[in-house]
Structure formats: structure tokens, C-alpha cells
PDB file of N, CA, C and O in Angstrom:
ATOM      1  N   UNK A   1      56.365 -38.769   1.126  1.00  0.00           N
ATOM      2  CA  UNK A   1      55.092 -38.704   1.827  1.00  0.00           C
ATOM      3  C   UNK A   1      55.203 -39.333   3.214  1.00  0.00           C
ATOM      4  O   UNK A   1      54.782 -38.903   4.288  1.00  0.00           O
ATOM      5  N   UNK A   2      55.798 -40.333   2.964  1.00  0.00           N
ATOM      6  CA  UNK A   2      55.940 -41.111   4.987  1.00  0.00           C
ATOM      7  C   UNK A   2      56.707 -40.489   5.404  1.00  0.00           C
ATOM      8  O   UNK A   2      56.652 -40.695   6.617  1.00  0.00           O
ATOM      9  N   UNK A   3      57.793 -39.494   5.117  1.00  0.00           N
ATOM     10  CA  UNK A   3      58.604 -38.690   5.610  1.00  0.00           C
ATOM     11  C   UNK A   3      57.783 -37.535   6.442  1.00  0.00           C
ATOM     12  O   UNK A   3      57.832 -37.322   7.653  1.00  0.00           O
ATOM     13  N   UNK A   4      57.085 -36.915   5.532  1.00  0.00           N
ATOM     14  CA  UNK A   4      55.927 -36.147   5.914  1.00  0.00           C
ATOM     15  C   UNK A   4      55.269 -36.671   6.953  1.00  0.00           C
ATOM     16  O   UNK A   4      55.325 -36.092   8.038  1.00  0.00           O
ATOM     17  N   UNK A   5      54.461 -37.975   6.786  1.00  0.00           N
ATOM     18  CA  UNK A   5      53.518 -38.282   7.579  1.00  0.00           C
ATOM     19  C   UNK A   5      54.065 -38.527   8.986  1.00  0.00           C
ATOM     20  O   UNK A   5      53.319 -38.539   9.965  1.00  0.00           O
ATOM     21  N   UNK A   6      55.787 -38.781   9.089  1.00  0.00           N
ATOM     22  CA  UNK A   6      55.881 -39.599  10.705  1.00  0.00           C
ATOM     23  C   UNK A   6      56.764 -37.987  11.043  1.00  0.00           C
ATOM     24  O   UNK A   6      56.804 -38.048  12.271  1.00  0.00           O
ATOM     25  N   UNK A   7      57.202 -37.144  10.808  1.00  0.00           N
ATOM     26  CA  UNK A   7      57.168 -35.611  10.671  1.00  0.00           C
ATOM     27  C   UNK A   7      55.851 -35.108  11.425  1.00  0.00           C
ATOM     28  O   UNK A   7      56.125 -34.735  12.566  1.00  0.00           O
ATOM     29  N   UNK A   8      54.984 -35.037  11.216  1.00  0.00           N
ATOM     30  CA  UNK A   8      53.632 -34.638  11.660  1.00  0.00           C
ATOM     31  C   UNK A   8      53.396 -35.483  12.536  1.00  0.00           C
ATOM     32  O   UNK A   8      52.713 -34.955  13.413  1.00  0.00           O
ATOM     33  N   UNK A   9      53.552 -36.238  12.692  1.00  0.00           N
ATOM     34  CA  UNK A   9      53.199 -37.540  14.030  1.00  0.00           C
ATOM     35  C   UNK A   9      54.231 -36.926  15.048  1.00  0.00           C
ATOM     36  O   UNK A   9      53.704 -36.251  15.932  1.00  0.00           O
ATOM     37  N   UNK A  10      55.509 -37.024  15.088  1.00  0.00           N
ATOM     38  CA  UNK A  10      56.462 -36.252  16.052  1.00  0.00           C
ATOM     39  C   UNK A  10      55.861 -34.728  16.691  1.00  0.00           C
ATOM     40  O   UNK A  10      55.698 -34.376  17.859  1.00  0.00           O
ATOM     41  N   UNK A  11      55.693 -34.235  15.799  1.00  0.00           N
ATOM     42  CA  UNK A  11      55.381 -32.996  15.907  1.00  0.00           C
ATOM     43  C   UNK A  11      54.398 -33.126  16.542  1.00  0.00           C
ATOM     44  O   UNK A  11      54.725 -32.590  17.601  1.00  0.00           O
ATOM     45  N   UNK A  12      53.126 -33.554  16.692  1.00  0.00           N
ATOM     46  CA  UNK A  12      51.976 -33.711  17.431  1.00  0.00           C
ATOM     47  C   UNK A  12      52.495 -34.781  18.556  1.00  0.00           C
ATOM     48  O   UNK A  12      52.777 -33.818  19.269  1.00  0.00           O
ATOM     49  N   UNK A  13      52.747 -35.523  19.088  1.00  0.00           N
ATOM     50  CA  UNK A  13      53.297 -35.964  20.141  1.00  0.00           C
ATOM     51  C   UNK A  13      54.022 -35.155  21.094  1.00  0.00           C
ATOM     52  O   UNK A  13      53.598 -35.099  22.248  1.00  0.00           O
ATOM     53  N   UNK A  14      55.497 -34.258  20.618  1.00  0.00           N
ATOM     54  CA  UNK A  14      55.696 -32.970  21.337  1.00  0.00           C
ATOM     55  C   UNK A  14      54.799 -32.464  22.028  1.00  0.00           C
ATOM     56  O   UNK A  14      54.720 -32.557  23.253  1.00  0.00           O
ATOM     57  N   UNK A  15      54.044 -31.885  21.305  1.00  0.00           N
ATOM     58  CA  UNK A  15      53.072 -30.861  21.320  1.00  0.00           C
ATOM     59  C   UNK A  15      52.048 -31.624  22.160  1.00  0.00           C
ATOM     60  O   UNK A  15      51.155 -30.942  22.662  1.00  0.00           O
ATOM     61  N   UNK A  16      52.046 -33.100  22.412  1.00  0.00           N
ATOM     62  CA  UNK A  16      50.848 -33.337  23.653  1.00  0.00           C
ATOM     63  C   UNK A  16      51.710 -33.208  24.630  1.00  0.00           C
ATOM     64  O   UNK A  16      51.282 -32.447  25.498  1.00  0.00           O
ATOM     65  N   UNK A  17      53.031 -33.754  24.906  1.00  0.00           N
ATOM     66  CA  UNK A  17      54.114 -34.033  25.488  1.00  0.00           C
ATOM     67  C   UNK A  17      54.321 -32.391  26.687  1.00  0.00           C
ATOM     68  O   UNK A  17      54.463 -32.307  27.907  1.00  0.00           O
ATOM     69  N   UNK A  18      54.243 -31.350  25.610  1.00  0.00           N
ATOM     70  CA  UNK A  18      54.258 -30.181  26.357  1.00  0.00           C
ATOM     71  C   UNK A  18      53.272 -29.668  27.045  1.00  0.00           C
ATOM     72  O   UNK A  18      53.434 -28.942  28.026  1.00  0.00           O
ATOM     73  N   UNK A  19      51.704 -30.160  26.373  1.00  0.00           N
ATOM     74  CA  UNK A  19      50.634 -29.429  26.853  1.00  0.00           C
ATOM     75  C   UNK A  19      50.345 -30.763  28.303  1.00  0.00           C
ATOM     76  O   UNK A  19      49.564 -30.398  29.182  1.00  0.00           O
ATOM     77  N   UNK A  20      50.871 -31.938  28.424  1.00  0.00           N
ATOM     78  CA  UNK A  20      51.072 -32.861  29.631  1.00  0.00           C
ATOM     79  C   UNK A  20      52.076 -32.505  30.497  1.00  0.00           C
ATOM     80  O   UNK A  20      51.996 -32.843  31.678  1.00  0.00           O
ATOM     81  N   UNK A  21      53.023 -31.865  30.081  1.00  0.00           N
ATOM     82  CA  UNK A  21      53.784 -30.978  31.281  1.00  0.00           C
ATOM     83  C   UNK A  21      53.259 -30.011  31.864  1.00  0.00           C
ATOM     84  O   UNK A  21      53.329 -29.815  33.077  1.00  0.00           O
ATOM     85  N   UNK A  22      52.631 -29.253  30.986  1.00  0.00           N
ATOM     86  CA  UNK A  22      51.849 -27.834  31.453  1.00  0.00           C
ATOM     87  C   UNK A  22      50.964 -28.372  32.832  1.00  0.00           C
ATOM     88  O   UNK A  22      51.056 -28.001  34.002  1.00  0.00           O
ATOM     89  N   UNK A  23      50.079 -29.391  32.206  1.00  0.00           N
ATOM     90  CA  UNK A  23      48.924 -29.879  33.212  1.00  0.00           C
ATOM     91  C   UNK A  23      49.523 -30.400  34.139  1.00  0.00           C
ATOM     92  O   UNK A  23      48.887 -30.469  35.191  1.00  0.00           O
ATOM     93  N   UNK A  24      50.669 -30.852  34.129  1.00  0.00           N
ATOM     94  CA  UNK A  24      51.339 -31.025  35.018  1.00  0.00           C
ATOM     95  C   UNK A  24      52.002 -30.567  36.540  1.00  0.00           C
ATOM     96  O   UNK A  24      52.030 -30.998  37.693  1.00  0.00           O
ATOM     97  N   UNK A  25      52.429 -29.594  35.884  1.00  0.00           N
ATOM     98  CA  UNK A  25      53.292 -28.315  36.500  1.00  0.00           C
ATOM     99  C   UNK A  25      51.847 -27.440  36.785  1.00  0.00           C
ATOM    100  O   UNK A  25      52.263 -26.544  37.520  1.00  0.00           O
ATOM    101  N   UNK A  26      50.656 -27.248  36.642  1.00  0.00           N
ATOM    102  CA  UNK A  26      49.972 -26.613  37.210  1.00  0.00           C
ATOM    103  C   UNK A  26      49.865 -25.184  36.048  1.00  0.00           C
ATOM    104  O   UNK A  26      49.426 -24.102  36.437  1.00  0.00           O
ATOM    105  N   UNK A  27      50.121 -25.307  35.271  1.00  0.00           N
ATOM    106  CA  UNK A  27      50.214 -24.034  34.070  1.00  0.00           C
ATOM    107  C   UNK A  27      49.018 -24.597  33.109  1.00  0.00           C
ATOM    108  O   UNK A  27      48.778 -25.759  32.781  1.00  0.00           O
ATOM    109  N   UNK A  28      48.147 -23.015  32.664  1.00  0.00           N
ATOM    110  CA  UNK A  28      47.005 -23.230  32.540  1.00  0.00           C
ATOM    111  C   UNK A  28      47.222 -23.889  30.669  1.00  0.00           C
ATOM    112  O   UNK A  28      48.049 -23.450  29.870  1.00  0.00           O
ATOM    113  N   UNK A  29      46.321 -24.882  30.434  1.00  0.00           N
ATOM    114  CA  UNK A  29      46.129 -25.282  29.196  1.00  0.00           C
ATOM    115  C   UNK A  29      45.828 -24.191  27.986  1.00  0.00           C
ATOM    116  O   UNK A  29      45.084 -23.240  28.227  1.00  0.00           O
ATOM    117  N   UNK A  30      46.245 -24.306  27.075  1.00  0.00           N
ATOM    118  CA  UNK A  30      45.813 -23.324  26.048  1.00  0.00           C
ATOM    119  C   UNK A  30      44.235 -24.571  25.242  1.00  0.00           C
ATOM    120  O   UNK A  30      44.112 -25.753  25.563  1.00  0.00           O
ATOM    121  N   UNK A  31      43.354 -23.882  24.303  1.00  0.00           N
ATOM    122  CA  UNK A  31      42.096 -24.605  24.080  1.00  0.00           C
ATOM    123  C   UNK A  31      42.935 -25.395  22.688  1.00  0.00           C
ATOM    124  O   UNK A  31      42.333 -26.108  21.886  1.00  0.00           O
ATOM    125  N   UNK A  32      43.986 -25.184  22.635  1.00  0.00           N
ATOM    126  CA  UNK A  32      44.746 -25.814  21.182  1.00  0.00           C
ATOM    127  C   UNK A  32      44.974 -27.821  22.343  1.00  0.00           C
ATOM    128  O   UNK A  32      44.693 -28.968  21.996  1.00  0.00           O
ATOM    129  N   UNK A  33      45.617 -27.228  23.746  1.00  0.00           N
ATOM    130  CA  UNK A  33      46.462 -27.955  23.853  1.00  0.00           C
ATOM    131  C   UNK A  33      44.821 -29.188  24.591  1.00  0.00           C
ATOM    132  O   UNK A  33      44.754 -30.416  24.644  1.00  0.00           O
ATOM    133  N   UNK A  34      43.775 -28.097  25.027  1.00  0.00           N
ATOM    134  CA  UNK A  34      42.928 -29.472  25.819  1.00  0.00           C
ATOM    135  C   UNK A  34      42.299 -30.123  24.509  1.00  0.00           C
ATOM    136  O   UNK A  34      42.081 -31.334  24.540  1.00  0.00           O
ATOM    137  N   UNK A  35      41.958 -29.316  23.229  1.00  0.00           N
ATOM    138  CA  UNK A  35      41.449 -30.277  21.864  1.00  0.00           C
ATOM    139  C   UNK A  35      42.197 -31.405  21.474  1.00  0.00           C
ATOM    140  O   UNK A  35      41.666 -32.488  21.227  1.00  0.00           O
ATOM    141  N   UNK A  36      43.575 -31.165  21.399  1.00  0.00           N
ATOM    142  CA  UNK A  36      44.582 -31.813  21.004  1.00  0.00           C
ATOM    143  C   UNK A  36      44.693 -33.217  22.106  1.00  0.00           C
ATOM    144  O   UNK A  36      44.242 -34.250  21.612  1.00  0.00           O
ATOM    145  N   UNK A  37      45.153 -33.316  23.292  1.00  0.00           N
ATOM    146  CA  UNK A  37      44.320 -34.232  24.335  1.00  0.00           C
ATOM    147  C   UNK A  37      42.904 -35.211  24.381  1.00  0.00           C
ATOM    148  O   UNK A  37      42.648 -36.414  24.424  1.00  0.00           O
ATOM    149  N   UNK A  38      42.138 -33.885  24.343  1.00  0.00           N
ATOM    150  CA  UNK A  38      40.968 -34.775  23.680  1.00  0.00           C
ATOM    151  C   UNK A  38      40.499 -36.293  22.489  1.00  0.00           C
ATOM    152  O   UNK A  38      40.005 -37.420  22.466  1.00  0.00           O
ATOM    153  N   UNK A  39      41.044 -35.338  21.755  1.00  0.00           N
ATOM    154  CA  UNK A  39      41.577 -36.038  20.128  1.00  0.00           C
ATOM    155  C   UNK A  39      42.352 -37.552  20.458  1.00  0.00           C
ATOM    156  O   UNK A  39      42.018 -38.690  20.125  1.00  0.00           O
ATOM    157  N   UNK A  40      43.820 -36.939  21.454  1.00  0.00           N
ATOM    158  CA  UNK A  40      44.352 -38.315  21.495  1.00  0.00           C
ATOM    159  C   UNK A  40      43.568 -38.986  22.469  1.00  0.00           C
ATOM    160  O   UNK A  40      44.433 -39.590  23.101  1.00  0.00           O
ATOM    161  N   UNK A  41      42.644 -39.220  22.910  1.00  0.00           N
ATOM    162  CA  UNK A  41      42.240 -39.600  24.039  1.00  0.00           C
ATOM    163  C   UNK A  41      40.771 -40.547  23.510  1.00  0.00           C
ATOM    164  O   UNK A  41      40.302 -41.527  24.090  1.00  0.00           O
ATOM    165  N   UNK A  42      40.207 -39.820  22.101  1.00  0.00           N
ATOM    166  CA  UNK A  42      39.153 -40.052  22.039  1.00  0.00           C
ATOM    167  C   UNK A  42      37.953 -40.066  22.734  1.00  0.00           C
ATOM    168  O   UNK A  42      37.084 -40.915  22.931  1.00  0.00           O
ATOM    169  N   UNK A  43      38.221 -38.279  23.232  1.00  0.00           N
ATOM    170  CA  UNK A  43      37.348 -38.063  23.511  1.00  0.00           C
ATOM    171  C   UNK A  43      36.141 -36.325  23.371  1.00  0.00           C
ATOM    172  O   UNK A  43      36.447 -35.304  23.986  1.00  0.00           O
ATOM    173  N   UNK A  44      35.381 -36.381  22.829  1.00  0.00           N
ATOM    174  CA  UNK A  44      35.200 -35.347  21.264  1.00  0.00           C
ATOM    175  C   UNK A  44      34.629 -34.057  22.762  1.00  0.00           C
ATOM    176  O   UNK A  44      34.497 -34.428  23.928  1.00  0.00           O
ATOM    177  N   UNK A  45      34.403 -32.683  22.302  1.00  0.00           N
ATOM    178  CA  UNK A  45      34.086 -31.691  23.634  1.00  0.00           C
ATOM    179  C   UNK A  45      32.819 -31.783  23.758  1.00  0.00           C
ATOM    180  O   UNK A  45      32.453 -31.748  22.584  1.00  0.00           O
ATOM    181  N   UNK A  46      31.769 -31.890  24.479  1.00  0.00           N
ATOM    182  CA  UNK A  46      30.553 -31.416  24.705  1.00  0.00           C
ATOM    183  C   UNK A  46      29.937 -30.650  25.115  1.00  0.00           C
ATOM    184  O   UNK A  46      28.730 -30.631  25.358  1.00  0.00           O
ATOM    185  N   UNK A  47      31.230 -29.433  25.325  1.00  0.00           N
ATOM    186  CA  UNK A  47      30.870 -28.191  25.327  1.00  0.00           C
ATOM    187  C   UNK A  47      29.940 -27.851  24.300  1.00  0.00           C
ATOM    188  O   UNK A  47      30.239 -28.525  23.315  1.00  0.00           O
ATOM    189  N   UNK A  48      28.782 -27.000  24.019  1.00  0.00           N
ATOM    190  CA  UNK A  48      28.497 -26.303  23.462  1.00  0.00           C
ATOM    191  C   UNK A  48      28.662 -25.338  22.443  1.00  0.00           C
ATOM    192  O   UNK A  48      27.452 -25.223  22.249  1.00  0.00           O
ATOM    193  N   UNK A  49      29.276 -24.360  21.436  1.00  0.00           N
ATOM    194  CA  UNK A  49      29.963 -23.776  21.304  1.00  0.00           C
ATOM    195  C   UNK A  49      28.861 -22.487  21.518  1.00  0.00           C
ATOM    196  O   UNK A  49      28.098 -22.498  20.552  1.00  0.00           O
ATOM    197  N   UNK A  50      28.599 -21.631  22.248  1.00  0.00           N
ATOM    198  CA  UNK A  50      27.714 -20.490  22.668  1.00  0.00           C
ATOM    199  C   UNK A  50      27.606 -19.756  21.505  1.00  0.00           C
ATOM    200  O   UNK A  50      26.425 -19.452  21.340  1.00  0.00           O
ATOM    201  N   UNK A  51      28.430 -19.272  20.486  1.00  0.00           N
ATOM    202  CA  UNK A  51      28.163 -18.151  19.623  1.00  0.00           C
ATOM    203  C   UNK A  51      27.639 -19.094  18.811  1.00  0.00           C
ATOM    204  O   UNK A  51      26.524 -18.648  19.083  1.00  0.00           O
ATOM    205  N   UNK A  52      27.393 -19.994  18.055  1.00  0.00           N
ATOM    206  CA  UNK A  52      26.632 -20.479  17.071  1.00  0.00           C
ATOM    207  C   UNK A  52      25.530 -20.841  17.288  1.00  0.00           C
ATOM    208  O   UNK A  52      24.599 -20.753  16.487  1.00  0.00           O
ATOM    209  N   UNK A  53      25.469 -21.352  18.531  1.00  0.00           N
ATOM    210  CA  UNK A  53      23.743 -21.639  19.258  1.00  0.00           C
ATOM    211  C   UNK A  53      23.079 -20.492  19.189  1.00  0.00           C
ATOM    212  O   UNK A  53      21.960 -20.385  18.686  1.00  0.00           O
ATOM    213  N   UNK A  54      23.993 -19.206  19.892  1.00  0.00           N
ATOM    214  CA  UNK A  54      22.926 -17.709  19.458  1.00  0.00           C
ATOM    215  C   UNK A  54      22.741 -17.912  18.414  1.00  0.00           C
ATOM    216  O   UNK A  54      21.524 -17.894  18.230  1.00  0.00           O
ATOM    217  N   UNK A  55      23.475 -18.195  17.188  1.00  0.00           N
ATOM    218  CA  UNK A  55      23.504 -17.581  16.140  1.00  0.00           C
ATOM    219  C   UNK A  55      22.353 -18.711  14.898  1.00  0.00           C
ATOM    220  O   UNK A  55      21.627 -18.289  13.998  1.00  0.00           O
ATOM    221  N   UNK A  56      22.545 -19.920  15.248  1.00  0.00           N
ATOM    222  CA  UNK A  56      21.231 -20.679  14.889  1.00  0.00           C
ATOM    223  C   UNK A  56      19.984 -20.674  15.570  1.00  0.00           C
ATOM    224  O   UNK A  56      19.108 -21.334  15.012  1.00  0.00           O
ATOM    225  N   UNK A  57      19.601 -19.978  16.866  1.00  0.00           N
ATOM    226  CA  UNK A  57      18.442 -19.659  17.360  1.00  0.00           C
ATOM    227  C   UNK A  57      18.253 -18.172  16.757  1.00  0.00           C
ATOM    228  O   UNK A  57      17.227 -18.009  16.096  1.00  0.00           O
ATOM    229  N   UNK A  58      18.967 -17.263  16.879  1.00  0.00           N
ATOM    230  CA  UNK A  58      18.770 -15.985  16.039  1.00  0.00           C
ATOM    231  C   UNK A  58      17.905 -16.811  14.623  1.00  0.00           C
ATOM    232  O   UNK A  58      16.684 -16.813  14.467  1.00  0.00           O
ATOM    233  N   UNK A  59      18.848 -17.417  13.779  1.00  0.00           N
ATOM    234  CA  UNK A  59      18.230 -17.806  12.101  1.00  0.00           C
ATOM    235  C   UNK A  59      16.757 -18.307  12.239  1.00  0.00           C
ATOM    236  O   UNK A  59      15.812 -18.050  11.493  1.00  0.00           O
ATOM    237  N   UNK A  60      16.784 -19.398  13.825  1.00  0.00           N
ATOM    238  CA  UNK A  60      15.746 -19.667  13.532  1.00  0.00           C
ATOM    239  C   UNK A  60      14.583 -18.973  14.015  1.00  0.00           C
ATOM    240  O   UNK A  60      13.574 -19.177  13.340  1.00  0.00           O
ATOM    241  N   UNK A  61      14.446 -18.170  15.051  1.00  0.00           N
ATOM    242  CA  UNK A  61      13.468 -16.979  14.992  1.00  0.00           C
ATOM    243  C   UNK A  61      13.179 -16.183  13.899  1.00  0.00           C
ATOM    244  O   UNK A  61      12.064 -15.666  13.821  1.00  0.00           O
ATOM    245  N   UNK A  62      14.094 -15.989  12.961  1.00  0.00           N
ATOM    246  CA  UNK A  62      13.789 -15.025  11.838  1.00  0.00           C
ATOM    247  C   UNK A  62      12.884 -15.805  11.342  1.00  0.00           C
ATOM    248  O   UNK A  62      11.734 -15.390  11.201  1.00  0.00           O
ATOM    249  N   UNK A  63      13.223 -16.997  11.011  1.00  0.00           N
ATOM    250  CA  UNK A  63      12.282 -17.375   9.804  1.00  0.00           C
ATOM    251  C   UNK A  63      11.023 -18.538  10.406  1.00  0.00           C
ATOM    252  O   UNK A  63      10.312 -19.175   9.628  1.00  0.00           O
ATOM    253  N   UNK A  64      10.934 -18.645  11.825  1.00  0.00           N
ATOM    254  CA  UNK A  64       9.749 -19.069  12.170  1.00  0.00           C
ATOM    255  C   UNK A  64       8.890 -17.696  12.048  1.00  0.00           C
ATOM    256  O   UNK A  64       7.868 -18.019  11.443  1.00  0.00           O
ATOM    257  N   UNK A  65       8.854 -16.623  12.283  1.00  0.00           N
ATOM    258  CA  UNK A  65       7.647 -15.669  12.059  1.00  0.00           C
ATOM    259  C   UNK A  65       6.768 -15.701  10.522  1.00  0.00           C
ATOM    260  O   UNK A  65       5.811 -14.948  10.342  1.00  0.00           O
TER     261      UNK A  65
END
């Protein structure tokens, strides 16, 4: 299991490691690599997510009538 667990820790370090080169070098972020950033950063999106806001104002028009 700690084999596993510091396995997955490497692996996610890379993987910020590359998406901090990208931002680096001027190459555009993928939304894997700015969440992942975020995360280590502690800091959560406050984006919106647009299709579910339609999609809970849609529900809730239905059933306010």
C-alpha cells in the first residue's frame, strides 16, 4: 500500500512538474493540468460550471409553475 501511495505521489508531482513547464514555455494548459495546480495550491475554481447552472435553473422553472 505505501508502495502504491508514494507511486501516486511521484506520478502527480511529474504531472505538475510538466503542466509548470508548459506555463512556462508559454504552451497552453490543458483543464486537467490548471485543476491539478489548483489542488496543489489550495486553491478550489470559482468558475461556475455553465451547463449545470442551465441545467438547475431549467429543473427549477419546471417545477416552480
Amino acid at each position: 500500500m505505501q508502495d502504491e501511495l508514494s507511486q501516486l505521489m511521484l506520478e502527480h508531482e511529474e504531472f505538475l512538474e510538466k503542466a509548470l513547464d508548459d506555463m512556462e514555455y508559454g504552451a497552453l494548459l490543458t483543464e486537467d493540468q490548471i485543476s491539478a495546480i489548483r489542488c496543489a495550491c489550495g486553491k478550489p475554481n470559482k468558475r461556475r460550471n455553465e451547463t449545470l447552472t442551465n441545467l438547475f435553473n431549467d429543473f427549477g422553472n419546471i417545477f416552480r409553475k
